[in-house]
C-alpha positions in Angstrom: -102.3 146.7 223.6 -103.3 150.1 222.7 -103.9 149.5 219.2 -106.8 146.6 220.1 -109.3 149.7 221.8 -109.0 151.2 218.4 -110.2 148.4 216.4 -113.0 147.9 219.1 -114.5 151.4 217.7 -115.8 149.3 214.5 -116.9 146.8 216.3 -119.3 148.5 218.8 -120.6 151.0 215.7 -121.3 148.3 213.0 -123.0 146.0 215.3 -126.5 146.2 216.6 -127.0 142.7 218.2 -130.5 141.3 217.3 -130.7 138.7 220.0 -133.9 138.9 222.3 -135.3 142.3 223.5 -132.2 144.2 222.0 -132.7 144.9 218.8 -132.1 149.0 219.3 -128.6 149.1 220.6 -127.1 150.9 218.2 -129.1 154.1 218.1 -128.1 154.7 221.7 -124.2 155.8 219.4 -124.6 160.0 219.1 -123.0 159.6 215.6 -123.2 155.9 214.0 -121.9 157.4 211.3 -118.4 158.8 213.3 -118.2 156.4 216.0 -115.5 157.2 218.8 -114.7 156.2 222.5 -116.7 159.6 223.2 -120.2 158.3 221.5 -120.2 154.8 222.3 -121.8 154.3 225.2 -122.2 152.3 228.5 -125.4 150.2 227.2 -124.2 149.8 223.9 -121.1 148.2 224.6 -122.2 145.4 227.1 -123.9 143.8 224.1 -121.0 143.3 222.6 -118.9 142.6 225.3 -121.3 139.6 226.4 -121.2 138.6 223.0 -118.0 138.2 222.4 -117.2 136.9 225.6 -119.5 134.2 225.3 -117.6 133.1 221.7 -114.5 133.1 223.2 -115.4 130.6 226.0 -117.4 128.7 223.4 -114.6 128.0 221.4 -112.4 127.5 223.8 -114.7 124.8 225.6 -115.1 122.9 222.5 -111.3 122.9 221.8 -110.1 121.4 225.1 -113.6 119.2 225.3 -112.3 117.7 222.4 -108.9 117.2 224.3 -111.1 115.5 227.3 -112.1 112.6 225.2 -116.1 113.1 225.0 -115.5 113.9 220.7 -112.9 113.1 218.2 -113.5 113.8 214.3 -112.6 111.2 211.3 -109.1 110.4 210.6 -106.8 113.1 210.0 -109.5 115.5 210.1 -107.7 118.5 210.4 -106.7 120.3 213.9 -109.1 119.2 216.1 -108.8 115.5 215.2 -105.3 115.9 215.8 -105.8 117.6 219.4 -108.6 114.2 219.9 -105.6 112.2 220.5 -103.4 114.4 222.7 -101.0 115.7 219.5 -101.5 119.9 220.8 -101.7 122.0 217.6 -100.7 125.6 217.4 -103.7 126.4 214.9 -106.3 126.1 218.0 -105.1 128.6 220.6 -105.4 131.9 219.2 -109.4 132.2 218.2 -110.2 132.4 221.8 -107.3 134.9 222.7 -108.5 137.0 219.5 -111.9 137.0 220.5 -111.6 137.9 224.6 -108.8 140.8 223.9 -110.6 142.3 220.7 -113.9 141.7 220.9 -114.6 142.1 224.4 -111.6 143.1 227.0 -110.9 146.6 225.2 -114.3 147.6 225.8 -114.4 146.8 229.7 -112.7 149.7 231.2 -114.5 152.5 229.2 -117.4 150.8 230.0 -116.9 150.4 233.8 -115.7 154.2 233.7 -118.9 155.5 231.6 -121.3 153.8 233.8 -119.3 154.4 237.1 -119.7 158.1 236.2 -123.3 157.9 235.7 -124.1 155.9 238.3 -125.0 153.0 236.5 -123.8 150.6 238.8 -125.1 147.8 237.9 -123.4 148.3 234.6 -120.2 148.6 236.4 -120.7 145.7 238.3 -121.1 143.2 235.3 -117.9 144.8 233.9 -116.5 143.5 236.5 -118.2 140.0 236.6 -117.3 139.8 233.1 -113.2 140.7 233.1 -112.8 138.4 236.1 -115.0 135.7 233.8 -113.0 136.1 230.6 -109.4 136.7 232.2 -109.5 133.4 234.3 -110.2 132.3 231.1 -106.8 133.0 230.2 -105.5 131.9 232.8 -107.3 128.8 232.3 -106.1 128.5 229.0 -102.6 129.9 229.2 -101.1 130.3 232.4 -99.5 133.7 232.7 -101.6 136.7 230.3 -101.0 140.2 230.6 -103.8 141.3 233.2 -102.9 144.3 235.4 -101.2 146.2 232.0 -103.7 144.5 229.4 -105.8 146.5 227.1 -104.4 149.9 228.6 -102.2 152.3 226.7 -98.9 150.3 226.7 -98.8 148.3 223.6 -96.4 145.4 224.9 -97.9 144.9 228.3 -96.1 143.2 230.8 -97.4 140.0 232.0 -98.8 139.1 235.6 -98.3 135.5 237.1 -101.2 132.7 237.5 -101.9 133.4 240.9 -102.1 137.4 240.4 -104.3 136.8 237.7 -106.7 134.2 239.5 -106.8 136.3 243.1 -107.3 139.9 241.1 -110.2 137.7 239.3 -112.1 136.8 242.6 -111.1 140.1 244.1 -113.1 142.1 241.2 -115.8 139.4 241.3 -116.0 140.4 244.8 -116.3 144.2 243.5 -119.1 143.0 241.3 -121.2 141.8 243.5 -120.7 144.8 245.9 -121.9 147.3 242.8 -124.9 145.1 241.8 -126.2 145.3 245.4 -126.3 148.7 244.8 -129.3 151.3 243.9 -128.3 152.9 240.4 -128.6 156.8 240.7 -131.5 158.8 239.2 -131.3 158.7 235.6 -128.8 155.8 234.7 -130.0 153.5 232.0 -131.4 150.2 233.3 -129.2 147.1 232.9 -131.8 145.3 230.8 -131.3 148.4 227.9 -128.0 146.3 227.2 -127.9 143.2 228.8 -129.1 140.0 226.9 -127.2 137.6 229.1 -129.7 137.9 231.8 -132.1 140.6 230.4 -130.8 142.9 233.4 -132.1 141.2 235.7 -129.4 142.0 238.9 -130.6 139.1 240.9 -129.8 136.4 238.4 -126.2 138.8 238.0 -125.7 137.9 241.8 -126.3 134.9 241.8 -124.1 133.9 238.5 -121.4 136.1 240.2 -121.4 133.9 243.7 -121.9 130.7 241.2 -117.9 131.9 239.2 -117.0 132.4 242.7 -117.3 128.9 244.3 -116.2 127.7 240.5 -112.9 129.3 240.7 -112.2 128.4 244.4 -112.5 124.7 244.1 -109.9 125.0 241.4 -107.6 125.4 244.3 -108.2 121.5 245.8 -104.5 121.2 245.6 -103.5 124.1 247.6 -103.0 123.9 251.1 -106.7 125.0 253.3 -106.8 128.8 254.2 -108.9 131.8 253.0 -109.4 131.8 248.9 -108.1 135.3 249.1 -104.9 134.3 249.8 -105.1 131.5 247.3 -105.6 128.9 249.9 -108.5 126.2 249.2 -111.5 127.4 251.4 -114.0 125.0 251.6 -116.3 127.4 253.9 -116.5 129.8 251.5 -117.3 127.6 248.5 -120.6 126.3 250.5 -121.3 130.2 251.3 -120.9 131.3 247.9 -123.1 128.4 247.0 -125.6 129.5 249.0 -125.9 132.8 247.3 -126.1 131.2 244.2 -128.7 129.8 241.8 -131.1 127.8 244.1 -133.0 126.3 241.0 -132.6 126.3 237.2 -135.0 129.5 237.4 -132.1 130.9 238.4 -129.5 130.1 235.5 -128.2 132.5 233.3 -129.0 131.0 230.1 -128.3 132.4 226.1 -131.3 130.9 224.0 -129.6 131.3 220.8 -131.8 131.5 217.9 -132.1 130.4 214.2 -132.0 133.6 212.5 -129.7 135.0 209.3 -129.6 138.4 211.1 -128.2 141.7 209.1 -126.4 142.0 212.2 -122.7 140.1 211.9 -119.8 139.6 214.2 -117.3 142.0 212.9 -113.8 140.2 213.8 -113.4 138.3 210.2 -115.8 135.4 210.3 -119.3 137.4 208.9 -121.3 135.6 210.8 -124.9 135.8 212.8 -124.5 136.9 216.2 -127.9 135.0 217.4 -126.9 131.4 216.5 -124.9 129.1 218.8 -121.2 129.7 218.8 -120.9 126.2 218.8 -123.0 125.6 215.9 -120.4 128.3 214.5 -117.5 125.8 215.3 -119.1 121.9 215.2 -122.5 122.1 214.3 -122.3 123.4 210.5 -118.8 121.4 209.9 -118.0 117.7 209.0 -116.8 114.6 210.7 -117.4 115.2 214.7 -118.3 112.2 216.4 -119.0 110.9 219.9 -116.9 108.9 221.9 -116.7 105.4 223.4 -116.3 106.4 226.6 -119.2 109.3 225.9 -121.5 107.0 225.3 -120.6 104.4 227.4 -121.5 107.0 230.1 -124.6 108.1 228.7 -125.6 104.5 228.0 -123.9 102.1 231.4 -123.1 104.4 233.9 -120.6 103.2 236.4 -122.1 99.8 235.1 -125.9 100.5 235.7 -128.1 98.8 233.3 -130.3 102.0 233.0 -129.5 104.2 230.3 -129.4 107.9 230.7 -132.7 109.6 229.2 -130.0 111.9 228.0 -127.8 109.8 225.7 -130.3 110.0 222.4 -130.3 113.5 223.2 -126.3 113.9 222.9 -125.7 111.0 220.9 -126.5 111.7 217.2 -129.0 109.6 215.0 -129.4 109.0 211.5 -132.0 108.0 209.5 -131.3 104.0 207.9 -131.8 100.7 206.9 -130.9 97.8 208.7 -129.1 95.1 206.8 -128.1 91.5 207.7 -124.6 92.8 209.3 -126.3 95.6 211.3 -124.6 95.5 214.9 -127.1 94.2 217.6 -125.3 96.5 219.6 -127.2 99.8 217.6 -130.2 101.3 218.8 -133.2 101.7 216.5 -136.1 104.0 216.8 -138.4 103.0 213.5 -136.1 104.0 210.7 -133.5 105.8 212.6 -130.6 104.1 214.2 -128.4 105.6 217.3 -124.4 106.2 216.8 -122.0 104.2 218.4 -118.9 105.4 220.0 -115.5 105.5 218.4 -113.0 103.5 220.8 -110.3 105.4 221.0 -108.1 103.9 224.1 -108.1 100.4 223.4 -105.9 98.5 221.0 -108.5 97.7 219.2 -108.9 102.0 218.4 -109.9 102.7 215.1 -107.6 105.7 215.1 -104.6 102.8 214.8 -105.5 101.1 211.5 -106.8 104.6 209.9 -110.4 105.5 211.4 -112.8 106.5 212.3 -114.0 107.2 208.9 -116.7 109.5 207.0 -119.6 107.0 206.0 -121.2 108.2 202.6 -124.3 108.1 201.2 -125.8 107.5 197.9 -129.6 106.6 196.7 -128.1 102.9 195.5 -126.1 102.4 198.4 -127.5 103.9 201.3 -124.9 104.9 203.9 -121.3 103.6 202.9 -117.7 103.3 203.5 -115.3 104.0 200.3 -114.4 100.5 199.3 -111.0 101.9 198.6 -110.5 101.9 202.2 -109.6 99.3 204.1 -111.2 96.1 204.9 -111.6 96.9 208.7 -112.7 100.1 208.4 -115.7 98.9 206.3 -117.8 99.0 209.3 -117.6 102.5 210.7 -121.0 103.4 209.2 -122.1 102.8 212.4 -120.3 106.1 213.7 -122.9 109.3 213.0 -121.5 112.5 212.6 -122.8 115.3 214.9 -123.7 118.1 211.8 -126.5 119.6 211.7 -128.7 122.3 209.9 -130.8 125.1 210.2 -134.0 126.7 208.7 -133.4 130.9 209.2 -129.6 131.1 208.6 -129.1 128.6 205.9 -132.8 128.0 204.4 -133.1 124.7 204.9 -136.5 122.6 205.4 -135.4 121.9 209.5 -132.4 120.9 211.7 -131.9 117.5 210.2 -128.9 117.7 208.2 -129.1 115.6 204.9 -125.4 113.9 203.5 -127.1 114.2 200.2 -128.6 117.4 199.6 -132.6 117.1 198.9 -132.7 113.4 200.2 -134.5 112.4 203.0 -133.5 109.1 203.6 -129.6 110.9 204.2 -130.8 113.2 207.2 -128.6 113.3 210.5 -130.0 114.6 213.8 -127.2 116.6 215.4 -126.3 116.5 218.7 -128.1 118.4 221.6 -125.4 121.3 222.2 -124.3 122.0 218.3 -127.5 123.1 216.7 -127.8 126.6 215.8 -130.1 127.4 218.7 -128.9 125.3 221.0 -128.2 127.5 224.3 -125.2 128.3 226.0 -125.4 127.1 229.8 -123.0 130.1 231.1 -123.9 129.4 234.7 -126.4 126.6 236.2 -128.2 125.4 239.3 -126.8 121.9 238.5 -123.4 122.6 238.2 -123.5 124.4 241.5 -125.2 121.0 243.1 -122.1 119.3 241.4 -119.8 121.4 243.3 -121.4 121.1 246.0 -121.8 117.4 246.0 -117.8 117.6 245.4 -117.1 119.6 248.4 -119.4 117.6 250.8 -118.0 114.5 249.9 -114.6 115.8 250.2 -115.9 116.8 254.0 -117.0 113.2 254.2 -120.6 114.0 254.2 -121.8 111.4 251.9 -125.4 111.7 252.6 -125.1 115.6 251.5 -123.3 115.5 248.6 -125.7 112.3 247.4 -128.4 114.7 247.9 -126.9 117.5 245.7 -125.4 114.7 243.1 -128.9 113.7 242.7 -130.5 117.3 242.8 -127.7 118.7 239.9 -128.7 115.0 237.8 -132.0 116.3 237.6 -131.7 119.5 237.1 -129.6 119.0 234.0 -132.3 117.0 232.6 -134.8 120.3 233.4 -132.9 122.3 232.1 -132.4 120.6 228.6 -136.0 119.8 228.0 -136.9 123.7 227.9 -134.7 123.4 224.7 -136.3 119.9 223.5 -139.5 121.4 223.9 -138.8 124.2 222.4 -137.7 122.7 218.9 -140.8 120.5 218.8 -143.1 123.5 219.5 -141.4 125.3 216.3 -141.2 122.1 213.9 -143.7 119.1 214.9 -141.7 117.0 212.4 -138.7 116.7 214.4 -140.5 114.0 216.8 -139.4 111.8 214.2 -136.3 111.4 215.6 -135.5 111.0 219.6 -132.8 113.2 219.4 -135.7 116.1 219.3 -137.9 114.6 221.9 -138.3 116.0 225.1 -137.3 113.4 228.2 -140.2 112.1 230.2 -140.8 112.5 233.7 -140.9 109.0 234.3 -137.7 108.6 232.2 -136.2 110.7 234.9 -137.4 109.7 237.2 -136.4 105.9 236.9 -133.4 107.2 236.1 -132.5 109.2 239.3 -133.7 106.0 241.0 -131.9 103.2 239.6 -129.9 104.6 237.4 -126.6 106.9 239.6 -126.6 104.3 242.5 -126.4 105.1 246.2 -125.1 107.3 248.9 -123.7 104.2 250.2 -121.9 103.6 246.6 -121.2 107.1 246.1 -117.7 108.4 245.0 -116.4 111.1 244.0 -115.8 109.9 240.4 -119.4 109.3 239.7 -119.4 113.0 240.4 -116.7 114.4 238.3 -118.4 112.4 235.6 -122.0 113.4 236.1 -120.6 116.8 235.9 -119.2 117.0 233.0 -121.9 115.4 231.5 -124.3 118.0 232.7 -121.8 121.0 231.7 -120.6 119.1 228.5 -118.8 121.9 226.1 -117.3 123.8 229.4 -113.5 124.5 230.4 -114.8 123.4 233.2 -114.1 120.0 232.2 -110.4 120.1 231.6 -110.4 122.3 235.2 -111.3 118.9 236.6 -109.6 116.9 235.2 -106.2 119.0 236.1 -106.7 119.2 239.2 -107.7 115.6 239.5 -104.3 114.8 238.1 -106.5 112.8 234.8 -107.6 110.2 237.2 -109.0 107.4 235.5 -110.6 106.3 238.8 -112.3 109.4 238.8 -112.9 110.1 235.0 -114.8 107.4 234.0 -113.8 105.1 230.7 -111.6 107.9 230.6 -107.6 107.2 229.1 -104.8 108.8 227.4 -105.4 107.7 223.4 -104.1 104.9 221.9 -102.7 106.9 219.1 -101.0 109.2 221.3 -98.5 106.4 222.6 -97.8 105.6 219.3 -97.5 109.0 216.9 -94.1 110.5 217.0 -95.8 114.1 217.1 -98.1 113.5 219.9 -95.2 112.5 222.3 -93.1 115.2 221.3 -95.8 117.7 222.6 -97.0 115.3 225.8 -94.1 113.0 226.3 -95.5 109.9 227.9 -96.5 109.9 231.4 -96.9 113.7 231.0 -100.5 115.5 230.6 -102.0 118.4 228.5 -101.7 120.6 231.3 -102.3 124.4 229.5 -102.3 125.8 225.7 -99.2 127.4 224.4 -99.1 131.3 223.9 -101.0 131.9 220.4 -98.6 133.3 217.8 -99.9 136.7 218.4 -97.7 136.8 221.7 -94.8 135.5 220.5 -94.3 137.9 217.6 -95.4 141.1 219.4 -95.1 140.9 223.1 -91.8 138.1 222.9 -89.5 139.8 225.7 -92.2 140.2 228.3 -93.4 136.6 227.6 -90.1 135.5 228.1 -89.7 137.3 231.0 -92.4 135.8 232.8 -90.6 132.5 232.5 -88.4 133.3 235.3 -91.2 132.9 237.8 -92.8 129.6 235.9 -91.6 126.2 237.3 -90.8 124.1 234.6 -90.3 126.8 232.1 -87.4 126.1 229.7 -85.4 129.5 229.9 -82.5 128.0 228.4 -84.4 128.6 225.4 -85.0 131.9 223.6 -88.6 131.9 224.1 -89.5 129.0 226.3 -93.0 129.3 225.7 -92.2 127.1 222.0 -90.5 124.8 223.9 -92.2 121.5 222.4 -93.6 120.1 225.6 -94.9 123.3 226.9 -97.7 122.5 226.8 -97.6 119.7 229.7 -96.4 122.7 232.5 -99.4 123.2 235.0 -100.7 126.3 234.9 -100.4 128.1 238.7 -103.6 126.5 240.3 -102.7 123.4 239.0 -99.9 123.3 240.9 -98.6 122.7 244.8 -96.5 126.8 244.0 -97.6 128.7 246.6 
């Protein structure tokens, strides 16, 4: 991939990321005007290495989220309405490849190298945090990836199993954390020159570092026990890492995007910002997403409870409305702005069967509105609220509401909490750490434990998203208008934590998987789970393979039936340049076509578990 390091040259002289404190970047370069591997330096190119980075898992967490069942999008809405209902599309597995390799991968080594030789350790050490974070991405994503040859000077790298990729990942993670540890020599440039991830701050490093390292071990919950270095499950070190990782959401390693048109613009073909949200990038700014049944079941009953989640008007998007006399009892109502339900999309009764869900309209005579063209029983999916929403410094608009009909108040949509344009990336966090903790202890049969950090990692997610709530009311007032915008009291929570998750004595293990993904949301951590867990709808709660899936001729020839989406086919990008080591790499995949001429096409590909997935030694 020798030809990717010199389109990263561009990339790391064009760009001067504005995000907080690091505005000056790019006059660190020797020559802007020339750039080369020679004048870029060590500082300069974290900034866009965590940038980029950060996109790539972004979009990769809201593809296979959407996959998990918390989001669909209206009816035949493109790619990721068709992934909603298990049919796997080509179109959605190359952004995230794209953005890892170009953006950020072919910048790693020089970086390490630079800052190794100047004694920048810390530097070093987050290069190698970061290429153990992004490549188990691939390996998340994709199985098998060049990783040993990758980004190097052979332009058709050979590829590395699953299991090399995921124990060289904990391995430099290990090496990381070693380098952070250390004193930088006289006269290397602090970390927090280039670091906007956790404004170089080495502690917060450490402790994101040991938080990715107990992530990526319990991954291996189907392996046999054993150290994690020889890819065993090690339960021991899970709790240890734990322990060396964030204690309390002071700790996280939080992006606090921003709302800002910036001159600076990612530089890889889509023009955009580089402070907003990559998920506002993705969701956000586009048409048609909308929660789930069993999303907001979860946010609104929770393993049956009659308390509803302070959370769920947060998530669940609100528009503002009218009541008429066939209003659903079933809607909630805040004054003039009514809560979304969830589209059903298990049951028979899915709207996806008979042509839905569908875009409601709006007009100043009609209000909000179905197309009487459609049919009859898709009248009534008004009721569903699209997540979209706006923004005041990148597209100029009055605030975050988004309005259906431009300049009309009475058309204005909340969003959901995660897809605004500064809505923050949780990269690492205190309560996913209590969740795999609370995992781990149960799994030891310590019930009272992990009810304690079930509890703990509950609340802490809560924390955590008021700074943001807060944050938008500080900045616009007007936005308490809607509860979508208002931060969640402390007696909310409180009654909540009380009566709200049940018991230790009533604890299981799916009430944590579920909790945790509500808490990490948009996260490949999601779909981790629910591989491992074998889709479990004991575990996964109100979770099912889609109605339409059973029924559309596509769908079931990517995931026959009984099968599960189990990893992302190679993006096109593999196939047409790097074919003969992709193949290759077959011979040591079980359940890999090779009968074929490139069994990574092979239509149901994409239901063979990727190596931790798996009982392959």
């Amino acid at each position: 991939m020798k030809y990717i390091r010199s389109i990263i040259l561009c990339c790391v002289c064009l760009m001067s990321l504005s995000l907080v404190s690091c505005n000056e970047w790019l006059n660190v370069n020797v020559d802007p005007e020339n750039p080369s591997s020679v004048s870029a330096t060590y500082q300069t190119r974290l900034a866009h290495i965590e940038f980029y980075t950060n996109s790539a898992q972004q979009f990769a967490a809201w593809r296979s989220s959407l996959s998990m069942g918390d989001w669909t999008r209206y009816y035949n809405g493109s790619t990721y309405w068709h992934m909603s209902y298990w049919n796997p599309q080509t179109g959605a597995v190359t952004t995230p490849y794209q953005w890892w390799f170009v953006g950020a991968a072919c910048n790693i080594e020089d970086m390490y190298k630079k800052a190794m030789e100047a004694g920048a350790y810390h530097y070093a050490g987050v290069a190698k945090v970061i290429r153990a974070y992004g490549f188990m991405m691939m390996t998340d994503l994709y199985g098998e990836m060049p990783y040993t040859d990758a980004v190097g000077e052979n332009a058709t790298p050979a590829y590395d199993t699953g299991k090399d990729i995921y124990l060289g990942c904990l391995n430099e993670l290990n090496e990381g954390l070693e380098l952070l540890a250390k004193t930088q020599e006289e006269g290397a440039v602090a970390l927090s020159v280039g670091d906007y991830w956790n404004g170089g701050n080495t502690a917060k490093w450490i402790k994101f570092a040991n938080l990715l390292k107990a992530r990526y071990c319990v991954k291996l919950s189907k392996k046999a026990a054993g150290s994690y270095l020889d890819g065993k499950y090690d339960a021991d070190a899970i709790l240890d890492a734990l322990s060396k990782g964030p204690q309390s959401n002071s700790d996280n390693t939080v992006i606090y995007h921003t709302d800002d048109n910036s001159a600076t613009h990612d530089v890889l073909g889509w023009d955009e910002p580089v402070d907003y949200s990559p998920l506002y990038s993705v969701c956000g700014m586009n048409a048609g997403y909308m929660v789930t049944e069993m999303l907001y079941k979860n946010l609104t009953s929770f393993a049956g409870s009659t308390i509803e989640d302070p959370r769920a008007d947060k998530i669940i998007p609100w528009a503002y409305s009218g009541k008429s006399e066939n209003t659903p009892a079933s809607i909630k109502w805040s004054g003039k702005w009514r809560r979304s339900l969830g589209v059903d999309m298990v049951s028979s009764k899915s709207p996806s069967i008979t042509g839905g869900p569908l875009r409601a309209q709006f007009s100043v005579a009609n209000n909000w509105f179905i197309d009487p063209k459609s049919a009859a029983e898709r009248m009534g999916d008004t009721v569903y609220v699209e997540c979209t929403s706006e923004s005041k410094g990148y597209a100029a608009k009055p605030d975050l509401f988004y309005r259906r009909l431009a300049g009309n108040d009475n058309s204005r949509e909340s969003g959901s909490f995660y897809t605004r344009v500064s809505s923050p990336t949780y990269l690492g966090t205190y309560s996913e750490a209590c969740f795999i903790k609370a995992e781990v202890l149960f799994n030891k049969g310590d019930k009272a434990g992990a009810f304690t950090a079930y509890k703990e990692g509950i609340k802490a997610s809560m924390e955590q998203m008021n700074v943001s709530l807060e944050s938008w009311c500080a900045g616009d007032p007007g936005l308490k208008e809607c509860p979508s915008f208002t931060p969640m009291t402390s007696s909310e929570i409180n009654n909540y934590i009380a009566n709200g998750i049940g018991t230790s004595a009533d604890l299981t293990l799916g009430k944590i998987l579920t909790q945790k993904r509500i808490a990490l949301h948009f996260s490949v951590e999601i779909w981790n789970d629910m591989r491992r867990y074998d889709f479990d709808t004991d575990l996964f709660l109100n979770w099912g393979v889609p109605a339409l899936h059973d029924i559309n001729a596509a769908a079931l020839k990517g995931i026959p039936r009984g099968e599960q989406y189990r990893r992302w086919r190679q993006c096109s990008h593999e196939i047409n340049y790097n074919a003969a080591n992709l193949q290759a790499i077959g011979e040591k995949v079980p359940g890999a076509d090779m009968s074929l001429a490139q069994w990574n096409s092979a239509d149901d590909v994409w239901t063979i578990p990727v190596w931790w997935d798996s009982k392959q030694e």
